[in-house]
C-alpha positions as YAML, in Angstrom:
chain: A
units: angstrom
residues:
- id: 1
  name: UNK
  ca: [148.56, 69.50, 126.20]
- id: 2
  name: UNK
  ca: [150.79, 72.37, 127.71]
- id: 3
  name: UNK
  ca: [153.79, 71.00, 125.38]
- id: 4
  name: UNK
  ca: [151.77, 71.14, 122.00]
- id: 5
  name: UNK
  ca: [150.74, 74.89, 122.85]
- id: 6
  name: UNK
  ca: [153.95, 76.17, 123.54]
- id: 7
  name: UNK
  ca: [155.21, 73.39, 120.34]
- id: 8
  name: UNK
  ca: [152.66, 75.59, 118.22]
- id: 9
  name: UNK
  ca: [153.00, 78.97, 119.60]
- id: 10
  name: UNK
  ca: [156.89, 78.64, 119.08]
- id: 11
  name: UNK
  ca: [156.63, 77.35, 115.41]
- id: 12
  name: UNK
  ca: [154.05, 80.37, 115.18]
- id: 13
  name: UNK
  ca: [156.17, 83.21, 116.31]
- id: 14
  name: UNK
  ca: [159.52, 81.73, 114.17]
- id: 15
  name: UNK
  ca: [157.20, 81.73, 111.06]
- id: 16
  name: UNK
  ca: [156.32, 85.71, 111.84]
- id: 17
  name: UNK
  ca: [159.50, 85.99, 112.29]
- id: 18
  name: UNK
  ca: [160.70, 84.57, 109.83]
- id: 19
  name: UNK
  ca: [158.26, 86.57, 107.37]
- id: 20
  name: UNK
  ca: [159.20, 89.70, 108.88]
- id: 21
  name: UNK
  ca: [162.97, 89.37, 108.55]
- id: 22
  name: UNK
  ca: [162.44, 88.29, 104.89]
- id: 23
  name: UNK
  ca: [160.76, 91.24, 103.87]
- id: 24
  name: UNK
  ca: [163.29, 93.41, 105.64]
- id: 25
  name: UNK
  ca: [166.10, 91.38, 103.47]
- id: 26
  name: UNK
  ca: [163.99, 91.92, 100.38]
- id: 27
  name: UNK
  ca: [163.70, 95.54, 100.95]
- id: 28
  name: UNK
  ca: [166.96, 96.50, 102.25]
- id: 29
  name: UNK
  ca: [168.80, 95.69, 98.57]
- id: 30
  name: UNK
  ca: [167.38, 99.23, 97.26]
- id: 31
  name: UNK
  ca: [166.72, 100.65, 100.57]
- id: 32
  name: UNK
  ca: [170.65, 101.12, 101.50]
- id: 33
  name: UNK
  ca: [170.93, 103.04, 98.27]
- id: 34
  name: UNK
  ca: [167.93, 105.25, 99.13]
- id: 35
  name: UNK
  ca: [168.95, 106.30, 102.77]
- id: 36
  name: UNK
  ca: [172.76, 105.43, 102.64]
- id: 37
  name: UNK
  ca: [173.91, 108.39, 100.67]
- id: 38
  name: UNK
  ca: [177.61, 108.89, 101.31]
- id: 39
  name: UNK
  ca: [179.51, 106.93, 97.74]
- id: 40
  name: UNK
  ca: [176.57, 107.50, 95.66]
- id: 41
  name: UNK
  ca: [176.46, 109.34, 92.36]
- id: 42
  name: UNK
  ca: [173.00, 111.05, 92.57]
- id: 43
  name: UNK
  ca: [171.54, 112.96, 89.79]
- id: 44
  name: UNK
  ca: [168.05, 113.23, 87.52]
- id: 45
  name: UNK
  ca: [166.62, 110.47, 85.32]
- id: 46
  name: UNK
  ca: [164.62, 111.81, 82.17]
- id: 47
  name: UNK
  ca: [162.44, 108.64, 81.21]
- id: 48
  name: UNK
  ca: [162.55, 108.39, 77.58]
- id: 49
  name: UNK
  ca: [160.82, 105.23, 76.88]
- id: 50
  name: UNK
  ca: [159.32, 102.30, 79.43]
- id: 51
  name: UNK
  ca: [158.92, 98.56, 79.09]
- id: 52
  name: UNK
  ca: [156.58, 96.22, 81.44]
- id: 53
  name: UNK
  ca: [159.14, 95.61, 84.38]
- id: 54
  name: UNK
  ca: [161.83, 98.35, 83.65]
- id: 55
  name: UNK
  ca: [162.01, 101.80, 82.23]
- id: 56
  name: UNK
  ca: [165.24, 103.89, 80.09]
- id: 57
  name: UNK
  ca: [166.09, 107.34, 80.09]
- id: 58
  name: UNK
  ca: [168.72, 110.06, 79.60]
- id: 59
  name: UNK
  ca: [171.23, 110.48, 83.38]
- id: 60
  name: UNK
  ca: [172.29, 113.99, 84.27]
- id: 61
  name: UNK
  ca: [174.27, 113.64, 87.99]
- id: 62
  name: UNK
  ca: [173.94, 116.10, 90.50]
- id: 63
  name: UNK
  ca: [176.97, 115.04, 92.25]
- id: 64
  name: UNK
  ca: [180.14, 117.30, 91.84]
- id: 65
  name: UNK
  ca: [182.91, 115.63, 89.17]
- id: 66
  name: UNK
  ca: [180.39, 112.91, 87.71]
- id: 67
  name: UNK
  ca: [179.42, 112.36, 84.44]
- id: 68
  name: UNK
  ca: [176.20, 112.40, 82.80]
- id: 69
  name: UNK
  ca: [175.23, 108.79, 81.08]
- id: 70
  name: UNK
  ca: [173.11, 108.30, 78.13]
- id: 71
  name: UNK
  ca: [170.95, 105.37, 79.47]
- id: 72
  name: UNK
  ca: [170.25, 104.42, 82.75]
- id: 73
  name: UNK
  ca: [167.59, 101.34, 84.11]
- id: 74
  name: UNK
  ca: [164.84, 102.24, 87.11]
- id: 75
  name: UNK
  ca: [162.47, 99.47, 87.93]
- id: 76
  name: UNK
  ca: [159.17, 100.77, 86.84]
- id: 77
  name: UNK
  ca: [156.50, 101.93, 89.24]
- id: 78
  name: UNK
  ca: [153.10, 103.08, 88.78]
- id: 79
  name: UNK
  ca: [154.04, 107.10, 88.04]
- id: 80
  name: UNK
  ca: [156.81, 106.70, 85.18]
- id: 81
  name: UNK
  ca: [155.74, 108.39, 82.25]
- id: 82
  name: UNK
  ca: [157.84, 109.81, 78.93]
- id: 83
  name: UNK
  ca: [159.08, 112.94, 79.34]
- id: 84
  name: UNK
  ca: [158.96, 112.91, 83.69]
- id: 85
  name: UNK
  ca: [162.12, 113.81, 85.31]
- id: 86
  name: UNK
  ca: [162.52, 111.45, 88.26]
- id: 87
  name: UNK
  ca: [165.85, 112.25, 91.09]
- id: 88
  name: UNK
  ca: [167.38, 108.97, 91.50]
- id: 89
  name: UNK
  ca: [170.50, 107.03, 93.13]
- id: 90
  name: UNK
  ca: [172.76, 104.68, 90.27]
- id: 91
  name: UNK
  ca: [174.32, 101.73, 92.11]
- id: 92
  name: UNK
  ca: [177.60, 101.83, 92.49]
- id: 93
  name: UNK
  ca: [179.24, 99.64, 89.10]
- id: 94
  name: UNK
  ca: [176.34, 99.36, 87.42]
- id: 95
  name: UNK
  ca: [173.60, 101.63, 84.83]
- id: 96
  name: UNK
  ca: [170.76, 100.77, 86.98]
- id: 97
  name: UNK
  ca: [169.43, 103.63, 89.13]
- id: 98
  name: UNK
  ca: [166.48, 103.62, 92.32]
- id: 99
  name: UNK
  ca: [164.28, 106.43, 93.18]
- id: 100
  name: UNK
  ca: [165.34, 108.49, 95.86]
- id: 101
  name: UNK
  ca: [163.55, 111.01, 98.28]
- id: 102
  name: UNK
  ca: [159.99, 109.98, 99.98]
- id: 103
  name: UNK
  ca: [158.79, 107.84, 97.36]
- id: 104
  name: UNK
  ca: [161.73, 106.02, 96.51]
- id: 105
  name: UNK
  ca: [162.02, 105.59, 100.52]
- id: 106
  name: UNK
  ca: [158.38, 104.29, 100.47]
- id: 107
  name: UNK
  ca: [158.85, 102.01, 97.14]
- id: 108
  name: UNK
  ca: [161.85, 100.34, 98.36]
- id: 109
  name: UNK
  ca: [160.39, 99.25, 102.01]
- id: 110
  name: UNK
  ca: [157.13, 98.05, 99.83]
- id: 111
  name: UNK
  ca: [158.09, 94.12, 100.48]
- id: 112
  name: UNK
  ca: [158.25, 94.58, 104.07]
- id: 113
  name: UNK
  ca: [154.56, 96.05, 104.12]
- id: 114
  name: UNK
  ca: [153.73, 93.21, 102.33]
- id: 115
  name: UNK
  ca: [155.22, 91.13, 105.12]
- id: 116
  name: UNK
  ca: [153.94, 93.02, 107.73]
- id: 117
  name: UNK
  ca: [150.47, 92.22, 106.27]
- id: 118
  name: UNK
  ca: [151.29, 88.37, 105.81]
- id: 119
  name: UNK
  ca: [152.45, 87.92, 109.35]
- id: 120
  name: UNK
  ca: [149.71, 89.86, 111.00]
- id: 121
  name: UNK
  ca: [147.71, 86.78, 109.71]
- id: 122
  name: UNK
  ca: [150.01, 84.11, 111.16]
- id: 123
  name: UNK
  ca: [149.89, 86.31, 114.58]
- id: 124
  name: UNK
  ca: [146.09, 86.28, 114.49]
- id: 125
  name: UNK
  ca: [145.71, 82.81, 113.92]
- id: 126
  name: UNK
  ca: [148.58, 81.01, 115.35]
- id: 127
  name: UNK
  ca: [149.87, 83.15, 118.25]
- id: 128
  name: UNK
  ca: [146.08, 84.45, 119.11]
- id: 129
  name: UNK
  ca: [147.01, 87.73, 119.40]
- id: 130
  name: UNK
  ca: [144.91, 89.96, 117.70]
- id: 131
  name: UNK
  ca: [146.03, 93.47, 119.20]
- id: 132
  name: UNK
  ca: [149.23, 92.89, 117.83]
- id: 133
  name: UNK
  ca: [148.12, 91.41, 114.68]
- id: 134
  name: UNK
  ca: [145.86, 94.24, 114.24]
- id: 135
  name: UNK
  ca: [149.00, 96.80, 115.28]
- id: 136
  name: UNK
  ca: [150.81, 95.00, 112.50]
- id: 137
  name: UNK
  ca: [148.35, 94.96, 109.92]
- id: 138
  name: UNK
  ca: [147.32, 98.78, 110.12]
- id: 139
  name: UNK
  ca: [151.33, 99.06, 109.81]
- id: 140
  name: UNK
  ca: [151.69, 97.48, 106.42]
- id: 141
  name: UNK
  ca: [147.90, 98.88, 105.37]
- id: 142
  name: UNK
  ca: [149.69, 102.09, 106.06]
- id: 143
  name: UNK
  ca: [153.25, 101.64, 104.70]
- id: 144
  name: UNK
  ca: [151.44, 100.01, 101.21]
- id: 145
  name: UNK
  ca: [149.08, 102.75, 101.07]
- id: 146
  name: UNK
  ca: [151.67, 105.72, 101.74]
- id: 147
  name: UNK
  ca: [153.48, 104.34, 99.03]
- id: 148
  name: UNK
  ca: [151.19, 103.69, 96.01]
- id: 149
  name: UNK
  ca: [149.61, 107.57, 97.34]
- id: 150
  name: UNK
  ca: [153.88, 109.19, 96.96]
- id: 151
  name: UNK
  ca: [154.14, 107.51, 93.66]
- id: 152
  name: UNK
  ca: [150.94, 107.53, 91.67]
- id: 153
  name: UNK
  ca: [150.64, 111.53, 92.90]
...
């Protein structure tokens, strides 16, 4: 009996795990270009037009010797709208740009609230530990929250 509870609380606590680390690799991709700033051309995004996933607009950079581009790409969020000038981050190479600044901090680390959320329900359940599980859940509640309340604001 001993060996299927630790069998289950082990598979448990790889599976949270396993769920956190995943949401830390899904946010890191446009978090290192939020909070890593040395290398990046940084600037303001005019919006002039925005599609379902993605939205297009006019690049003036803010950093010294850099040119200003005619079109640039920014994942759309829930606050783009024509005309709004939004500070941004272009990856290095490419025409695609990420908020920066609070919100873009908040809207990049939005996967691993998510995860935060899912594994509070595999700690609950699995590990039967529901301080923790709570600890995480109010975590994500709060990151998710934070977020949507910086960008639709």
């Amino acid at each position: 009996m001993n060996l299927l509870l630790l069998g289950r609380r082990t598979a448990m606590g790889a599976l949270a795990a396993l769920l956190l680390v995943a949401g830390v690799w899904a946010s890191w991709g446009t978090a290192q270009h939020v909070m890593l700033t040395e290398g990046r051309e940084r600037g303001v995004m005019t919006v002039t037009r925005c599609g379902s996933d993605a939205c297009v607009g006019r690049y003036v950079s803010s950093s010294p010797g850099a040119a200003s581009r005619r079109q640039v790409v920014i994942e759309r969020s829930i606050a783009e709208k024509k005309g709004e000038r939004v500070p941004v981050a272009l990856k290095p190479g490419t025409r695609e740009a990420v908020r920066t600044g609070g919100p873009g901090f908040l809207h990049a680390w939005l996967p691993f609230g998510g995860a935060l959320l899912l594994s509070s329900v595999v700690v609950a359940g699995g590990l039967r530990l529901p301080r923790t599980a709570w600890t995480l859940a109010l975590t994500g509640t709060a990151l998710l929250t934070a977020s949507f309340a910086t960008l639709a604001f």
